[in-house]
C-alpha positions as protocol buffer text, in pm:
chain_id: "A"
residue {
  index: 1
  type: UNK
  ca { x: 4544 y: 1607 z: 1639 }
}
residue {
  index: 2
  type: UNK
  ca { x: 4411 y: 1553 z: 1995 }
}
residue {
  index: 3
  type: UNK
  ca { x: 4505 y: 1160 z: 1993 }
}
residue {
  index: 4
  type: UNK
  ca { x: 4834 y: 1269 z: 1872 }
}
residue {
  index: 5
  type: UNK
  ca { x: 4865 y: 1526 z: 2116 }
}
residue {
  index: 6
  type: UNK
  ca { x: 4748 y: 1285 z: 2430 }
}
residue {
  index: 7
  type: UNK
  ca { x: 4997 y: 958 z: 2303 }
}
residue {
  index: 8
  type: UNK
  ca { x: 5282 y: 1228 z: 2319 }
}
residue {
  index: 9
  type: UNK
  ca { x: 5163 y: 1326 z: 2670 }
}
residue {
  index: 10
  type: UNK
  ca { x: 5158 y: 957 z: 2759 }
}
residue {
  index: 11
  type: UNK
  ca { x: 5474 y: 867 z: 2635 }
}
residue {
  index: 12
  type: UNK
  ca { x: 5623 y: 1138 z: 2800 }
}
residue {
  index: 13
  type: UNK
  ca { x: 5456 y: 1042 z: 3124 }
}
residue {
  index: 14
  type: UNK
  ca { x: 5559 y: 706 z: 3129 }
}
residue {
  index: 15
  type: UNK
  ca { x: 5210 y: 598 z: 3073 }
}
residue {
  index: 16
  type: UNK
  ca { x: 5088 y: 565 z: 3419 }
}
residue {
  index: 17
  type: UNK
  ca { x: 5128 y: 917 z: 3516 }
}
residue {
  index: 18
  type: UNK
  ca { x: 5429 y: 850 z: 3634 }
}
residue {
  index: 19
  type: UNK
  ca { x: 5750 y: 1143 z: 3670 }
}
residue {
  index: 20
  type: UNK
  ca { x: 5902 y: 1271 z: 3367 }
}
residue {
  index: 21
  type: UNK
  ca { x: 6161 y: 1151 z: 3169 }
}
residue {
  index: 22
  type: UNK
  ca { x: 6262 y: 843 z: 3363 }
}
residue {
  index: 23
  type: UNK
  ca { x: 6398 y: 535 z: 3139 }
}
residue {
  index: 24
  type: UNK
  ca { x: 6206 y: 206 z: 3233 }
}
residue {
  index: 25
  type: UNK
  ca { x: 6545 y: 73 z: 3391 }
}
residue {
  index: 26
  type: UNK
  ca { x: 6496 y: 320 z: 3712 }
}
residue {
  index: 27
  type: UNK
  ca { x: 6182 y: 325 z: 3783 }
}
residue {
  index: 28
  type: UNK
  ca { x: 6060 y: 562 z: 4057 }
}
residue {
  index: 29
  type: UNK
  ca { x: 6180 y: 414 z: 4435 }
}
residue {
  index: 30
  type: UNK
  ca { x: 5810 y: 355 z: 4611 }
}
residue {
  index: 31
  type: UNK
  ca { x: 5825 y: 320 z: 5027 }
}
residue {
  index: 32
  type: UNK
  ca { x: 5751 y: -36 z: 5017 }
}
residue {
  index: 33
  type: UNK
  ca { x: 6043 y: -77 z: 4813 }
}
residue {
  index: 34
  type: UNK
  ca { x: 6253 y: 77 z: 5073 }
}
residue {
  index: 35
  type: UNK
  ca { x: 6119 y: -71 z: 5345 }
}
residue {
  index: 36
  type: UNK
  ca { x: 6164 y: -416 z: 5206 }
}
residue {
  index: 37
  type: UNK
  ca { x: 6533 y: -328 z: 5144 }
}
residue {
  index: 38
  type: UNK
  ca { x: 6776 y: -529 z: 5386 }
}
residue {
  index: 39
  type: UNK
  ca { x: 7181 y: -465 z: 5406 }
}
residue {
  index: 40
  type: UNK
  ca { x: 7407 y: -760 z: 5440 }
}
residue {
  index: 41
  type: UNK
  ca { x: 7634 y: -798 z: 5780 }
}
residue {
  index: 42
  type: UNK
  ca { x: 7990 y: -747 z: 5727 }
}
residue {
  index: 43
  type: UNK
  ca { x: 8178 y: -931 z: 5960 }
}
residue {
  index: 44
  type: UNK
  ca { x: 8544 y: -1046 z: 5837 }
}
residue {
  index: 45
  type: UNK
  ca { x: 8908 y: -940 z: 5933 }
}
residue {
  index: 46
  type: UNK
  ca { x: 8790 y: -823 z: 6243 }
}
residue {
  index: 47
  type: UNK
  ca { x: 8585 y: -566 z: 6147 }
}
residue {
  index: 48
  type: UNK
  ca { x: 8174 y: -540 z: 6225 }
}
residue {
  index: 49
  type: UNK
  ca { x: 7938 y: -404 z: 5926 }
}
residue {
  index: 50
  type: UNK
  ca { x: 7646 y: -156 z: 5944 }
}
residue {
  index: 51
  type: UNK
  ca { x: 7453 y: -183 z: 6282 }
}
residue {
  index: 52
  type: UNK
  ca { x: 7086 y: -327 z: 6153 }
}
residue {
  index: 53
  type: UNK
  ca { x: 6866 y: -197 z: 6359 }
}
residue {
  index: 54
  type: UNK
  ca { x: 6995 y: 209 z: 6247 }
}
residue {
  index: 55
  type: UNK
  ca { x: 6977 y: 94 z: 5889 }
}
residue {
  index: 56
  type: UNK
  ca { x: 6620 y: -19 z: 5962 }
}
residue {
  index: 57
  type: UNK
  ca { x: 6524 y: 268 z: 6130 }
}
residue {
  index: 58
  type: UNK
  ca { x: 6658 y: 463 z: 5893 }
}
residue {
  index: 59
  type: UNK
  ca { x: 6524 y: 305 z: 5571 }
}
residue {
  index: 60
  type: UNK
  ca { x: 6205 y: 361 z: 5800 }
}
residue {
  index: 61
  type: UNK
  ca { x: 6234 y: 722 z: 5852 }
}
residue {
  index: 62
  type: UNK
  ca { x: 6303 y: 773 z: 5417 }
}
residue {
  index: 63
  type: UNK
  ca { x: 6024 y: 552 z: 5369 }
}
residue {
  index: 64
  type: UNK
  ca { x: 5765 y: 769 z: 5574 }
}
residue {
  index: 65
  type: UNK
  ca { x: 5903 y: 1100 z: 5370 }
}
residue {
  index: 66
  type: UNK
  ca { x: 5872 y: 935 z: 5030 }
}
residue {
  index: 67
  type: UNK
  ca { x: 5523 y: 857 z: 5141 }
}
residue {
  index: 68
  type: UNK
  ca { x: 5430 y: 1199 z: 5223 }
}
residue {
  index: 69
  type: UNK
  ca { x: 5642 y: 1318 z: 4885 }
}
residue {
  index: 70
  type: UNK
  ca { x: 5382 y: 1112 z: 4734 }
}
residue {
  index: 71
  type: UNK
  ca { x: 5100 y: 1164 z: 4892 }
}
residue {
  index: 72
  type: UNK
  ca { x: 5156 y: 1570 z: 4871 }
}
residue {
  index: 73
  type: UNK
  ca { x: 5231 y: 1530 z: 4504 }
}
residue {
  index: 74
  type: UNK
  ca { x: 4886 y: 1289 z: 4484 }
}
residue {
  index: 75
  type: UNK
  ca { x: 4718 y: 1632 z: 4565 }
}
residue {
  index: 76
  type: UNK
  ca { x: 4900 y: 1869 z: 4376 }
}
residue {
  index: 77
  type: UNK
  ca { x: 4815 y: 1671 z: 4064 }
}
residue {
  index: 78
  type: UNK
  ca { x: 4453 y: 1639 z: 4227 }
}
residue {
  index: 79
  type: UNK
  ca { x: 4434 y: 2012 z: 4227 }
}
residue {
  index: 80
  type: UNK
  ca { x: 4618 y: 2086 z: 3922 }
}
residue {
  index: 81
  type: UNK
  ca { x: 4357 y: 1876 z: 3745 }
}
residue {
  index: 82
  type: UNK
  ca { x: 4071 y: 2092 z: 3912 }
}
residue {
  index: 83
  type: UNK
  ca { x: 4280 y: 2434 z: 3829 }
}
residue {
  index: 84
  type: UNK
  ca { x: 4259 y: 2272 z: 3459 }
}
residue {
  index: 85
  type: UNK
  ca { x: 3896 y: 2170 z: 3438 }
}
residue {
  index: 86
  type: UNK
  ca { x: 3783 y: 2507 z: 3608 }
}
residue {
  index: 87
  type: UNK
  ca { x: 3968 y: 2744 z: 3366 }
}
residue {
  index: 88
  type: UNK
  ca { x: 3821 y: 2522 z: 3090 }
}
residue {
  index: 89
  type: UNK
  ca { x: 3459 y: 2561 z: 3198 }
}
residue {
  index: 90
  type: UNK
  ca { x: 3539 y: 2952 z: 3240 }
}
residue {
  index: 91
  type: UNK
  ca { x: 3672 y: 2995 z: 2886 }
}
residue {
  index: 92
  type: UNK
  ca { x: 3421 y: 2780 z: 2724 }
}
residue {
  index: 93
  type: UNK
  ca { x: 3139 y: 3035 z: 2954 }
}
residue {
  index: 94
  type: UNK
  ca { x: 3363 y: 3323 z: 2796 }
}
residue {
  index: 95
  type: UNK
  ca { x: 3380 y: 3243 z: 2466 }
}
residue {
  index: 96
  type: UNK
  ca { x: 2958 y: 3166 z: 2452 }
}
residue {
  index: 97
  type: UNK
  ca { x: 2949 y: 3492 z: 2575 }
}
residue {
  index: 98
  type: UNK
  ca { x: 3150 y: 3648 z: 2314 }
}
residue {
  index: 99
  type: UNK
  ca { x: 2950 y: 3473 z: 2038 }
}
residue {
  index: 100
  type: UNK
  ca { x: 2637 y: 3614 z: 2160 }
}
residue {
  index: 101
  type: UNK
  ca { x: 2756 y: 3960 z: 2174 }
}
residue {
  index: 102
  type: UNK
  ca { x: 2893 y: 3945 z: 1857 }
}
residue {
  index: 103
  type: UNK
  ca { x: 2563 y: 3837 z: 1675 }
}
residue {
  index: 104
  type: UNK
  ca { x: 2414 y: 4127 z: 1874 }
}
């Protein structure tokens, strides 16, 4: 039941621990990924595309927040995983405790 119960978690997952529910055609945009990202100059009938250097600076500016989106959410699942393993050790102290009063 446990293996059954930890492939479902998995699956759901995505595997890696990745967010919830996403299908494997969008995976989840990383900084790099924005970073890396360039716009092509428009520059016909007279009229001038995107200025680069804003669309740089922006795609900048998103990267550094989706880097501290994942960085913040890197330590919530940190602590949720402590949270988890705490209660854990406190229910298996409380239920030890219960058996011995019982026999008693």
């Amino acid at each position: 039941m446990r293996n059954a119960l930890a492939r479902f978690r998995e699956r759901r997952q995505g595997g890696g621990g990745g967010t919830h529910y996403r299908s494997a055609s969008c995976p989840p945009l990383r900084p790099w990924q924005v970073r890396a990202r360039r716009f092509r100059t428009v520059g016909w009938f007279g009229r001038g595309g995107l200025d680069p250097d804003e669309v740089q600076e922006f795609l900048d500016r998103v990267a550094t927040d989706l880097n501290s989106l994942y960085d913040d959410l890197a330590a919530s699942r940190d602590e949720t995983i402590r949270v988890k393993a705490a209660l854990r050790q406190w229910q298996s102290r409380q239920s030890r405790t219960a058996n011995v009063s019982e026999r008693y």
